[in-house]
N, C-alpha and C positions, 0 to 999 in steps of 0.2 A: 061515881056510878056504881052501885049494885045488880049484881045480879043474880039471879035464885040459888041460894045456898039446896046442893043436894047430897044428902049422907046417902052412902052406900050400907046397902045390909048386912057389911061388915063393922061400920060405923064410922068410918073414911069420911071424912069431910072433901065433896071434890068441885072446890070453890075456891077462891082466893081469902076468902074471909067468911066469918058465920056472920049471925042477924046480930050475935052479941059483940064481937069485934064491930060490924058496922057502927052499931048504939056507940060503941066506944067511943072510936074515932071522932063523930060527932060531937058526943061530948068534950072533949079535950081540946078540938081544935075551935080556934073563935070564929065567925063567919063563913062557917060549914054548912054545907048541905048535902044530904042522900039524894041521890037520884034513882028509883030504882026501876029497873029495866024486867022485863016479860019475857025473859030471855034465860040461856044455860049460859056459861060461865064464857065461854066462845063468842061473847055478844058483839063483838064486833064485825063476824062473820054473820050476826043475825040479823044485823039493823045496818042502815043507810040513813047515816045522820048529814044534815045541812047546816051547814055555816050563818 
């Protein structure tokens, strides 16, 4: 899962990962997939996901 990479106007990354790390991972790992979420980095206090 992804979720919105945000730079601070410091230039702080305050995200677990950027879009380039995501791309990475991806690439690297075999049967991977991005899932990306509409959310800030807290997304699991955002969303209400179902089994």
């Amino acid at each position: 899962m992804k979720a919105k990479a945000v730079v601070g106007s410091d230039g702080t990354l305050k995200a677990a990962n950027s879009e380039e790390d995501a791309e990475r991972v991806q690439a690297l790992i075999q049967n991977c997939r991005t899932v990306r979420l509409d959310c800030g980095h807290a997304f699991l206090e955002d969303h209400s996901f179902s089994g």
